[in-house]
Backbone as ProteinMPNN parsed JSONL, in Angstrom:
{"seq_chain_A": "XXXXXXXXXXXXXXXXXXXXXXXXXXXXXXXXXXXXXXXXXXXXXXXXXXX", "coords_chain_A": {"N_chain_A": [[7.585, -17.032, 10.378], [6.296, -18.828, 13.022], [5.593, -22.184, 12.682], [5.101, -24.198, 14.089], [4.498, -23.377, 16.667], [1.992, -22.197, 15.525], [1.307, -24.393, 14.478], [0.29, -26.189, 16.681], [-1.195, -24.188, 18.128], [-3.291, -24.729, 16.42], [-4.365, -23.645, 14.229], [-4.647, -22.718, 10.916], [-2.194, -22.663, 8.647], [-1.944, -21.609, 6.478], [-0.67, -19.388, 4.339], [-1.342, -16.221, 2.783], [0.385, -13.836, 0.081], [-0.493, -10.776, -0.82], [0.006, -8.278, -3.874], [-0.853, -4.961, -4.0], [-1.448, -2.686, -6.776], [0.376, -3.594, -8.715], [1.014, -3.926, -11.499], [1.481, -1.32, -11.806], [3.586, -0.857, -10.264], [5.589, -3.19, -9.965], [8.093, -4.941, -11.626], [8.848, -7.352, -12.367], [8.013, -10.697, -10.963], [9.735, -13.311, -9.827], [9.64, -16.701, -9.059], [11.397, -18.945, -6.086], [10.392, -20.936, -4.914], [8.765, -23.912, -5.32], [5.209, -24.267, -5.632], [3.708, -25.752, -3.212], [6.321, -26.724, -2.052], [8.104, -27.378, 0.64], [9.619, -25.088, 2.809], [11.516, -23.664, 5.051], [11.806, -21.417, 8.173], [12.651, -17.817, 7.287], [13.502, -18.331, 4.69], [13.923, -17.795, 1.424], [11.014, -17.029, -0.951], [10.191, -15.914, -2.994], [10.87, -12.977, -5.569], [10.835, -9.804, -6.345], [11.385, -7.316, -8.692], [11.066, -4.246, -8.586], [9.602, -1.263, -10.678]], "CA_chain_A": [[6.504, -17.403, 11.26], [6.44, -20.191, 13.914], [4.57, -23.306, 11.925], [5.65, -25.366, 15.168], [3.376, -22.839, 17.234], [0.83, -22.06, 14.589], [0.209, -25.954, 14.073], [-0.337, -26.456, 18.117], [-2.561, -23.767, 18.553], [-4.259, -25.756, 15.801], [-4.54, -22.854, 13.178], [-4.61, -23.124, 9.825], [-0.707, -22.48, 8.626], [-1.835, -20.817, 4.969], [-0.291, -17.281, 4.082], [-1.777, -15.041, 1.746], [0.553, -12.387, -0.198], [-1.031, -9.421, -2.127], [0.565, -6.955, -4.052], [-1.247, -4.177, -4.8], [-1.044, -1.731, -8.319], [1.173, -4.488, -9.494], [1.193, -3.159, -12.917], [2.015, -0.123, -12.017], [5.229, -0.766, -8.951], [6.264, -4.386, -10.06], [8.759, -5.356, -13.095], [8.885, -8.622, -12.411], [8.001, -11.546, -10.033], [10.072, -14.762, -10.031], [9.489, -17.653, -7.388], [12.452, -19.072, -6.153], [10.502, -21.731, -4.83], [7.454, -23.971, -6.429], [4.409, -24.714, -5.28], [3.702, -26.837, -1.957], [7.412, -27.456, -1.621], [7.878, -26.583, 2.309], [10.425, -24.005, 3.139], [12.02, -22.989, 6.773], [11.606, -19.746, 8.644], [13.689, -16.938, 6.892], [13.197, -18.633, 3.331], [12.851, -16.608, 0.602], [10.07, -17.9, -1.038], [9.893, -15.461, -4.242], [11.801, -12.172, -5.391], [9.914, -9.285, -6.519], [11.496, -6.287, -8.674], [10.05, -3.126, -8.721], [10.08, -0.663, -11.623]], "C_chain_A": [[6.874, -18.696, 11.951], [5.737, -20.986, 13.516], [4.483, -24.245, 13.352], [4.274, -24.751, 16.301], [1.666, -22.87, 16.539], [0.152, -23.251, 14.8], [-0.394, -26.262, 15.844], [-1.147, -25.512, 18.951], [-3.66, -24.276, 17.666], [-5.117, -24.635, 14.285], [-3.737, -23.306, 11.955], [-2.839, -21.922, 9.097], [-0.675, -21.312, 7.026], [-1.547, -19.511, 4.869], [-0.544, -17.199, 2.71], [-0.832, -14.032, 1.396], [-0.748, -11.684, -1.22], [-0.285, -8.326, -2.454], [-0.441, -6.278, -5.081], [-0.818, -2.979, -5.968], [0.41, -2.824, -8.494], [1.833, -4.407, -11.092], [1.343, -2.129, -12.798], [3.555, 0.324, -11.527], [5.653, -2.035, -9.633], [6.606, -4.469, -11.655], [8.355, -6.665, -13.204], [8.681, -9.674, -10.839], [8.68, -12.734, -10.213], [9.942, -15.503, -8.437], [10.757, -18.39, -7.396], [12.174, -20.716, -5.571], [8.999, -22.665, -5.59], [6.343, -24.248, -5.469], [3.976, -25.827, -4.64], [4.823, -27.642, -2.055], [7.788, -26.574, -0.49], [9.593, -25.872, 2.456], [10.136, -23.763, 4.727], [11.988, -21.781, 6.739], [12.867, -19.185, 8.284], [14.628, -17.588, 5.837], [12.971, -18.009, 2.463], [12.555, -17.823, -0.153], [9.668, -17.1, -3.179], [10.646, -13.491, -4.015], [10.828, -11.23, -6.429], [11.356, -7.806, -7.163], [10.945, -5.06, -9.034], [10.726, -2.034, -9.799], [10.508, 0.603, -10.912]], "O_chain_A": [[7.668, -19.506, 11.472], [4.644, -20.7, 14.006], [3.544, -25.038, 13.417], [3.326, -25.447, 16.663], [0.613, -23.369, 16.936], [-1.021, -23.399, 15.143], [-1.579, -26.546, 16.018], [-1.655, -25.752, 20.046], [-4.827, -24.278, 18.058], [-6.118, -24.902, 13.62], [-2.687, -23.945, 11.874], [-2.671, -20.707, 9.201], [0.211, -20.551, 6.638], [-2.24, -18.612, 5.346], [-0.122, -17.866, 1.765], [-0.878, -13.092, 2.189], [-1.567, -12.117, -2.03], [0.084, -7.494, -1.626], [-0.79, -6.586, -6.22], [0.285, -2.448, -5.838], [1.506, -2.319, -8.249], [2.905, -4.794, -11.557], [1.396, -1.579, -13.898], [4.348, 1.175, -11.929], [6.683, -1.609, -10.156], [5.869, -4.22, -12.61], [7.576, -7.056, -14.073], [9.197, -9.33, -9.776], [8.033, -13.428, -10.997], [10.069, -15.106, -7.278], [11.313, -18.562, -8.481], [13.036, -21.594, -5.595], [8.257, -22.04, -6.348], [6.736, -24.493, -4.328], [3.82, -26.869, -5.277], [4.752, -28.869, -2.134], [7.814, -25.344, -0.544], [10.586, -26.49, 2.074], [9.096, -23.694, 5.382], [12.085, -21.052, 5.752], [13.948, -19.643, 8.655], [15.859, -17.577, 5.823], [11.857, -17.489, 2.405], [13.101, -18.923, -0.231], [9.137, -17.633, -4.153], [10.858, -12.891, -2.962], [10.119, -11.811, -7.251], [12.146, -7.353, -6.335], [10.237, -5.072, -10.041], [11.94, -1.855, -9.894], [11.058, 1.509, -11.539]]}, "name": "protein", "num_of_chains": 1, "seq": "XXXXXXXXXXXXXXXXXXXXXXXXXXXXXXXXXXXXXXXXXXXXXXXXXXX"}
């Protein structure tokens, strides 16, 4: 996403994931990064494997 745009149309920058049936498709979730430490566009941000 463009944060550079986002912030100068003056919108709020927060992303939401959801994964749904999580317990049923997902093995495991690990984050790769922590919590409100800022990451650049085409960041992975967390790694997801599926059963």
């Amino acid at each position: 996403m463009d944060l550079k745009q986002i912030e100068t149309a003056k919108k709020d920058p927060t992303v939401m994931t959801l994964i749904t049936n999580s317990s049923e498709r997902v093995e495991q979730v690990e984050d790769i990064v922590t919590s409100g430490q800022l990451v650049e566009a085409h960041n992975e941000v967390y790694s997801v494997t599926t059963k």
